[in-house]
VOBA-1610 file (N, C-alpha, C; in pm, whole numbers, padded with zeros to 5 digits, always signed):
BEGIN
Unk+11904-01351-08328Unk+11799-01259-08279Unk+11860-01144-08201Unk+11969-01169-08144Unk+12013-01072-08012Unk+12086-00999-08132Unk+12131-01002-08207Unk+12218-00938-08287Unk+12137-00813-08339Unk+12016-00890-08410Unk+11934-00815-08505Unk+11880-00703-08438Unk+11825-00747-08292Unk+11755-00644-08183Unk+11902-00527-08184Unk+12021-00566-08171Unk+12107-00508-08087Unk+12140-00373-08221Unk+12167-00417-08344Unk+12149-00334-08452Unk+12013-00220-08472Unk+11956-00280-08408Unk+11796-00157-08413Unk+11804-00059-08317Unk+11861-00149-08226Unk+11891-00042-08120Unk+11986+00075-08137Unk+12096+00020-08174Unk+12184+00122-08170Unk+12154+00230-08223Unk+12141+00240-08340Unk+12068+00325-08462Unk+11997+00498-08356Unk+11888+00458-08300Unk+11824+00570-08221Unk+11908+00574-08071Unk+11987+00473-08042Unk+12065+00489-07919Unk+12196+00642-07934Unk+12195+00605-08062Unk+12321+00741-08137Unk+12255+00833-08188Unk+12116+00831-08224Unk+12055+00942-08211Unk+12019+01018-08060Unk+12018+00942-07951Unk+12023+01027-07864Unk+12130+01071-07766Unk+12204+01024-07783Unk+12346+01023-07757Unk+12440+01166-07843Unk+12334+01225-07949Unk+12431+01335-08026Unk+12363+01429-07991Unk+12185+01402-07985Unk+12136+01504-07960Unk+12156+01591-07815Unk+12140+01501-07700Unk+12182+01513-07574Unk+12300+01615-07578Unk+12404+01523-07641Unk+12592+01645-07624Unk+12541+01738-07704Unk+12464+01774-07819Unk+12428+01906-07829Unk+12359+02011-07743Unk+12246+01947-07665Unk+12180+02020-07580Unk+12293+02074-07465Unk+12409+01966-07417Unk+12474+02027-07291Unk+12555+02089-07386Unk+12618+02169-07520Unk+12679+02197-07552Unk+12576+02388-07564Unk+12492+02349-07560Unk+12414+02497-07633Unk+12315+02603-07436Unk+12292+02454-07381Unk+12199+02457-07292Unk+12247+02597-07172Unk+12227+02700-07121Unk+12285+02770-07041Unk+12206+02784-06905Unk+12082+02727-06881Unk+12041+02707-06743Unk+12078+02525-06690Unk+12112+02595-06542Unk+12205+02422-06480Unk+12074+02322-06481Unk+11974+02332-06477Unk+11837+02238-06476Unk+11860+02148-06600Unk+11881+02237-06717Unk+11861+02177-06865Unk+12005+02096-06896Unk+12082+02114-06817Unk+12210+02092-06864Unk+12239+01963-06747Unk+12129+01944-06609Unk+12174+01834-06553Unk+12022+01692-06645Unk+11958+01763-06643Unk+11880+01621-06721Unk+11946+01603-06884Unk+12021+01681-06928Unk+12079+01685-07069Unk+12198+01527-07070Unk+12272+01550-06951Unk+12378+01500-06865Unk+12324+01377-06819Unk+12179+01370-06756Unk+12118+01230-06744Unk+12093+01155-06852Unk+12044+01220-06965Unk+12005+01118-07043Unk+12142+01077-07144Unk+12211+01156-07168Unk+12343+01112-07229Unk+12428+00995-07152Unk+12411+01039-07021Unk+12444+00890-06924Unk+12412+00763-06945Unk+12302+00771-06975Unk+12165+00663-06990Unk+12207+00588-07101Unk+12224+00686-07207Unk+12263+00669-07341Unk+12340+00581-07382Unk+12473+00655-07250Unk+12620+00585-07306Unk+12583+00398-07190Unk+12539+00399-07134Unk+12527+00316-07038Unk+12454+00174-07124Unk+12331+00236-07175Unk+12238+00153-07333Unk+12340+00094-07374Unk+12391+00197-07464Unk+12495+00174-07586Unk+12609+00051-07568Unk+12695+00056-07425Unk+12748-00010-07398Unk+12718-00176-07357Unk+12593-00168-07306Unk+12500-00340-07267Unk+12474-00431-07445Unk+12410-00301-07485Unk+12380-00318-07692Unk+12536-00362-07711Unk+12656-00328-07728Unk+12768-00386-07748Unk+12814-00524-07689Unk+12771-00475-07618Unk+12825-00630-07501Unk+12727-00749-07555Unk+12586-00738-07561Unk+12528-00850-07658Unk+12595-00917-07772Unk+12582-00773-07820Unk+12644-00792-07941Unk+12746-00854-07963Unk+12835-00850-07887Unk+12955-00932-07854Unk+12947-01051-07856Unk+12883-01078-07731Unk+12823-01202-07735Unk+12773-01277-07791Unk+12625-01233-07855Unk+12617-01307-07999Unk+12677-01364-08114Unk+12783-01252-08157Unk+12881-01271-08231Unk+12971-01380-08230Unk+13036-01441-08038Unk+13087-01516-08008Unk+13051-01614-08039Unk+12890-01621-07973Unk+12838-01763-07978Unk+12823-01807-08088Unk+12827-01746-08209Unk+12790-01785-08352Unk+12914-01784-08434Unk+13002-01792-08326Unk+13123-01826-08426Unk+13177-01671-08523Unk+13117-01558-08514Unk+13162-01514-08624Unk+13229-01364-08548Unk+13287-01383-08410Unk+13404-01294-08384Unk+13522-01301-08451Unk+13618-01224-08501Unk+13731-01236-08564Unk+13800-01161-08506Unk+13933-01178-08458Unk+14043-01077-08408Unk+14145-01088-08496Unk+14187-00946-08483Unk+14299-00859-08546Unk+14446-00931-08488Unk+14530-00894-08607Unk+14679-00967-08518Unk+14728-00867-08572Unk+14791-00761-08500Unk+14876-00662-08544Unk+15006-00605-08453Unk+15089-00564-08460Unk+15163-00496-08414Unk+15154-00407-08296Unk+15156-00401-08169Unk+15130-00294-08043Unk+15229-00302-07958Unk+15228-00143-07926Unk+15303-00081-07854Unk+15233-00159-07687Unk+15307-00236-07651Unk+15204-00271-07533Unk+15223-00190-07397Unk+15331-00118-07368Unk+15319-00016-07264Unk+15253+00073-07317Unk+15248+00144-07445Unk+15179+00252-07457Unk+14983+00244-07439Unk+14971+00084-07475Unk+14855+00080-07455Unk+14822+00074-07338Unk+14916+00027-07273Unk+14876+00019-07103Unk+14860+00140-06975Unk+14952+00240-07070Unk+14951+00328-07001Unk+14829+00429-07057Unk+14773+00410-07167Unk+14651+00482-07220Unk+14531+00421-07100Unk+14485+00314-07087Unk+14403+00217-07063Unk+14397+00233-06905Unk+14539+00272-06835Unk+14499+00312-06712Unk+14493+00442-06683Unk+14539+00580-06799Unk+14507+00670-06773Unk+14376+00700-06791Unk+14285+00604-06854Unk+14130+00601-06899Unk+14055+00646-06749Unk+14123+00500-06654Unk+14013+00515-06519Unk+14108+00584-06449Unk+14149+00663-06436Unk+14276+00710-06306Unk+14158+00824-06236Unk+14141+00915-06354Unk+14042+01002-06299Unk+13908+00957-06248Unk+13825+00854-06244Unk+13699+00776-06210Unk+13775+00712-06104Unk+13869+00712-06083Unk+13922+00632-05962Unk+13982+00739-05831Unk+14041+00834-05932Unk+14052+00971-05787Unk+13915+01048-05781Unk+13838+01033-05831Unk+13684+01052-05783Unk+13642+01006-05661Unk+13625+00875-05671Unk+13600+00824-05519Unk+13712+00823-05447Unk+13796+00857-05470Unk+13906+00871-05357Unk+13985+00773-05342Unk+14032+00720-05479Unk+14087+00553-05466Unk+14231+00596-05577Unk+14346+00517-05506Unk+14454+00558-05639Unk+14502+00420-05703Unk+14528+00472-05821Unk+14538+00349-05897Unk+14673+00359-05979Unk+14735+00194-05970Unk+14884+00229-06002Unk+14899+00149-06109Unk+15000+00146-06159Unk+15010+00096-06298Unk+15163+00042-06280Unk+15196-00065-06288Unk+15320-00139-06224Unk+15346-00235-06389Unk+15429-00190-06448Unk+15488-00255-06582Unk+15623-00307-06592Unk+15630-00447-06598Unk+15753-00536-06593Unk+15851-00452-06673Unk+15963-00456-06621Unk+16122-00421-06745Unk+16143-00481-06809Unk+16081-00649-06802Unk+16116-00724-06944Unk+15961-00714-07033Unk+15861-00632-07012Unk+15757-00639-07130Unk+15875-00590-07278Unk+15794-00666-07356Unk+15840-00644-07483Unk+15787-00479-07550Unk+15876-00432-07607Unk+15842-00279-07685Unk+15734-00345-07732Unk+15684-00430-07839Unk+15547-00482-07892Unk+15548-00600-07935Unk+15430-00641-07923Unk+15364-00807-07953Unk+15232-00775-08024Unk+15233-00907-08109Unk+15111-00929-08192Unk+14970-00935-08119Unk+14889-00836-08154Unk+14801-00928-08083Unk+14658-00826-08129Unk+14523-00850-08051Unk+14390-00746-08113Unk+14366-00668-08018Unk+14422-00504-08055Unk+14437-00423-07929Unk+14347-00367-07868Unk+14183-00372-08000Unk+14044-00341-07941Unk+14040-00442-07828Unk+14048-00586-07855Unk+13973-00666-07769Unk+14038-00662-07649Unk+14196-00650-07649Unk+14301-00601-07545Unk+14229-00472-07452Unk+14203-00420-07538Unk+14178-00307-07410Unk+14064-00311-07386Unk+13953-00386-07432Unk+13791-00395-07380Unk+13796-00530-07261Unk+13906-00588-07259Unk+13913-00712-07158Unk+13968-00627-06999Unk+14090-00553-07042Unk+14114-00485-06935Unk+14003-00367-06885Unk+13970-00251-06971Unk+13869-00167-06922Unk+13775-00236-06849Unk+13730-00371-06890Unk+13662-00399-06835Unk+13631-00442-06682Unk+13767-00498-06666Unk+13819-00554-06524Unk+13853-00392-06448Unk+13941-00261-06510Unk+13943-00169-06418Unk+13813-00131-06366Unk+13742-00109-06489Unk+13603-00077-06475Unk+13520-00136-06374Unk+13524-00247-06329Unk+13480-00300-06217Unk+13554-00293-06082Unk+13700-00267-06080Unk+13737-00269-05995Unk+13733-00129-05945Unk+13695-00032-06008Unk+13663+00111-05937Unk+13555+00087-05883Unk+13448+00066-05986Unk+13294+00034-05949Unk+13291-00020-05792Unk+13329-00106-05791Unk+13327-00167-05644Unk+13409-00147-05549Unk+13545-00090-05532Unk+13569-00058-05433Unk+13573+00067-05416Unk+13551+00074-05255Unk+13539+00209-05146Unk+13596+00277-05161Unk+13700+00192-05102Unk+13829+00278-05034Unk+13971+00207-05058Unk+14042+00320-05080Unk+14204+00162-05114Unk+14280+00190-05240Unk+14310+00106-05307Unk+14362+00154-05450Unk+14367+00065-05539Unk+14361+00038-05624Unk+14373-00038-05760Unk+14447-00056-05828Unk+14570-00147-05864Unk+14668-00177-05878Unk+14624-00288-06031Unk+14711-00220-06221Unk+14759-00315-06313Unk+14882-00337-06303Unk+14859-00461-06348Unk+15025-00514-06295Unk+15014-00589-06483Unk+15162-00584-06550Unk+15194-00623-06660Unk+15315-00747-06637Unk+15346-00785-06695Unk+15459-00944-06674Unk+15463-00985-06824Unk+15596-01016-06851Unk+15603-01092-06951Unk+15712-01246-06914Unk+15548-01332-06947Unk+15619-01476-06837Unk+15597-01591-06990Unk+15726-01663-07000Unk+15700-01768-07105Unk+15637-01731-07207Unk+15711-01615-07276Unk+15631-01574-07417Unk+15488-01570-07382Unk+15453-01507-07308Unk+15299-01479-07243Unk+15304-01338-07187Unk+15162-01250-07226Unk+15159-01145-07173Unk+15110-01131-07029Unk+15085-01109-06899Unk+15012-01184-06825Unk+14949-01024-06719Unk+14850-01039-06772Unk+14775-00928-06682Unk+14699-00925-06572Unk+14741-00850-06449Unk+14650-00824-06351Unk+14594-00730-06286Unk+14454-00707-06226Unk+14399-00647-06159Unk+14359-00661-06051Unk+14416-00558-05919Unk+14396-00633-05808Unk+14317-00489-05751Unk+14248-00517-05645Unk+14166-00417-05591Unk+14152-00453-05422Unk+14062-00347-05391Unk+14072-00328-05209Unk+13939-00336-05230Unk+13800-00426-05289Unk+13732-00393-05254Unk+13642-00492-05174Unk+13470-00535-05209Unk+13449-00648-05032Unk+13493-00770-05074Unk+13560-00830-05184Unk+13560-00957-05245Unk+13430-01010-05263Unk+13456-01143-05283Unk+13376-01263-05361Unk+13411-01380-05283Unk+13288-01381-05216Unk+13302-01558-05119Unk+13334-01627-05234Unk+13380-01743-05148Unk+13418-01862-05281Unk+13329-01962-05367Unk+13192-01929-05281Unk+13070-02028-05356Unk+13012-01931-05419Unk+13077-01788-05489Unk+12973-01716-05590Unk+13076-01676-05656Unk+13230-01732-05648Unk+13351-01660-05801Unk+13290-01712-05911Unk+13242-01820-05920Unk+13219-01893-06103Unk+13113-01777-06095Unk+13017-01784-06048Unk+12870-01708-06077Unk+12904-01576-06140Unk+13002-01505-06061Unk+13057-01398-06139Unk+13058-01376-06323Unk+13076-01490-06381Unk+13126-01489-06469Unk+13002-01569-06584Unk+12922-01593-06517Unk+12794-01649-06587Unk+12701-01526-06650Unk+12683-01546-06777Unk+12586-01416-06816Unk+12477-01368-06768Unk+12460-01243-06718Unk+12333-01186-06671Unk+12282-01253-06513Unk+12457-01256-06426Unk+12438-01347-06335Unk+12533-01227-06215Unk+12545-01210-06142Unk+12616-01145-06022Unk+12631-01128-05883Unk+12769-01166-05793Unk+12748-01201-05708Unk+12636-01108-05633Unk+12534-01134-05611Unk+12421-01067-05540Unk+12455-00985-05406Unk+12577-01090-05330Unk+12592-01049-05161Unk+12653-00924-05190Unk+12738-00843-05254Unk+12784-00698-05284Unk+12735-00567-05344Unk+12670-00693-05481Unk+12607-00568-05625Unk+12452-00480-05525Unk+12472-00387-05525Unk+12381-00306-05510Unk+12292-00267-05602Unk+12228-00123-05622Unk+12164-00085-05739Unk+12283+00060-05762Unk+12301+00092-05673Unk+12441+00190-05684Unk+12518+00107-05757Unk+12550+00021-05757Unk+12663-00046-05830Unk+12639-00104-06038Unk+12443-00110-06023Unk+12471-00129-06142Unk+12499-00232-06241Unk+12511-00236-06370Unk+12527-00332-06453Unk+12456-00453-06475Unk+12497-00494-06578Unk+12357-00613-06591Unk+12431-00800-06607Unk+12549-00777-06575Unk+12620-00879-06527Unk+12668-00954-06690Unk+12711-00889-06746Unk+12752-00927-06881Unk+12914-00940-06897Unk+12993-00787-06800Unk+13067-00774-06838Unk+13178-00884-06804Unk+13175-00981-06730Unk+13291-01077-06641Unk+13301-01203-06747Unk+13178-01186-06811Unk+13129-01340-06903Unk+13185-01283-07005Unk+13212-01166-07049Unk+13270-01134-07214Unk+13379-01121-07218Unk+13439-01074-07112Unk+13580-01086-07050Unk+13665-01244-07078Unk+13549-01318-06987Unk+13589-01465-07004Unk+13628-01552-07147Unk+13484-01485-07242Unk+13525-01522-07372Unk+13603-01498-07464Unk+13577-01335-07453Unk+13760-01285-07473Unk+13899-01343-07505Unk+13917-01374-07384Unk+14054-01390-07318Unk+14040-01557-07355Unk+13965-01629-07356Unk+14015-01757-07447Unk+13972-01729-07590Unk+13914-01688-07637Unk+13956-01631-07803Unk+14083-01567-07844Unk+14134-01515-07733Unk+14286-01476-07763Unk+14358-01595-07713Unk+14347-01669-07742Unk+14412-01819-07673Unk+14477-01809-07504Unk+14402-01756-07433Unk+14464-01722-07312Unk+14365-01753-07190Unk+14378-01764-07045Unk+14342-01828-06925Unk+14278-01673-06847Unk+14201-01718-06771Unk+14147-01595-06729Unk+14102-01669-06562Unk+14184-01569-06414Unk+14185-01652-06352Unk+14095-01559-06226Unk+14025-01570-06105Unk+14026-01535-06011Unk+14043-01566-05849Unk+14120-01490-05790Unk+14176-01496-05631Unk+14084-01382-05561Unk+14018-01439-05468Unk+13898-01313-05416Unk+13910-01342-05217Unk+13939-01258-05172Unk+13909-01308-05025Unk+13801-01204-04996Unk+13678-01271-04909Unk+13584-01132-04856Unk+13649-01015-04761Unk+13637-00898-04771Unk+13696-00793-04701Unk+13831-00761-04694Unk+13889-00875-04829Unk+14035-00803-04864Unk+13996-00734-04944Unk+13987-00827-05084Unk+13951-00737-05202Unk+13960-00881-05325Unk+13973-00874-05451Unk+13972-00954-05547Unk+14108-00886-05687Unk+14164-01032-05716Unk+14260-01003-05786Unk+14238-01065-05943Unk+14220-01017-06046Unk+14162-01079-06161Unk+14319-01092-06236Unk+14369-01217-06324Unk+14453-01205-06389Unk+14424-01325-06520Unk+14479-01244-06647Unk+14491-01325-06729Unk+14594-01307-06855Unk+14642-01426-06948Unk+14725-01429-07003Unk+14716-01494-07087Unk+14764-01403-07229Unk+14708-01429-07337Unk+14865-01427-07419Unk+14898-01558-07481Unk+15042-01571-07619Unk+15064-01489-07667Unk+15205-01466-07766Unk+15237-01346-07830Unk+15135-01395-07978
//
């Protein structure tokens, strides 16, 4: 069912999503060009929850499949954090990118789902913190790739880390409405990262910040 909905959706979700970047592309008063800008927001924001179902569904029914191919894994890493660098010197936060000397030039592996596991974790770790900086860290430990994300932002008491990760579930004591999201993304992450045969872990203290790491075979 979630699938079928999520396919209907998309369809007019990309119809407004083209029409919108045309309007801010043609539009020359700032009025028309900031609601042009809202609803393309909106759009891309839809579009992305419709995927994430979709995902999901897919999982639960058995019929995700990942790619095993060949990757440059610094090059992807360094794409993936140049993605949020700028959303991260926005709020005033710097974000570093720390890559082992023994990562391998490349390993097998599915570089969509690779980089929708990490975006996903930077992606939250801007989202939520203030102030501070945001730190990927790469390792290559026991023929294992092993990735982390660590952040400065309020953490995660210890009786709401699992909750994190439950669908359409979020620690409540932080998430605001500034903050957003519909609590999908930590749970697809999770499934992810054991579909790539790999562990997905979290270390959170309140008012340090939270460190997400996981590690997935060559």
């Amino acid at each position: 069912f979630v699938a079928n909905v999520s396919h209907e959706l998309r369809t007019p979700l990309n119809g407004i999503l083209g029409f919108s970047e045309i309007i801010l592309e043609d539009a020359t008063d700032t009025d028309t060009r900031e609601f042009a800008q809202t609803i393309h927001q909106s759009g891309q924001h839809l579009l992305a929850v419709v995927n994430d179902m979709l995902d999901v569904a897919k999982i639960e029914a058995g019929h995700m499949t990942l790619e095993s191919v060949s990757v440059n894994i610094r090059t992807l890493l360094d794409e993936v954090a140049l993605l949020h660098t700028n959303c991260a010197q926005a709020k005033g936060l710097q974000l570093h990118a720390h890559l082992a000397d023994n990562l391998p030039t490349h390993m097998r592996t599915d570089p969509t789902r690779l980089r929708q596991v990490i975006n996903n974790l930077l992606s939250n770790a801007v989202k939520f913190t203030a102030a501070g900086h945001i730190n990927l860290s790469a390792n290559w430990v026991n023929n294992e790739l092993v990735i982390g994300v660590r952040d400065t932002g309020p953490g995660i008491a210890p009786q709401v880390q699992e909750v994190v990760f439950e669908r359409f579930r979020q620690a409540t004591s932080f998430v605001t409405r500034e903050h957003g999201g519909t609590g999908l993304g930590l749970a697809l992450v999770r499934e992810l990262v054991k579909l790539m045969g790999g562990q997905l872990h979290l270390k959170s203290e309140l008012g340090v910040g939270s460190y997400f790491e996981f590690s997935i075979p060559e």
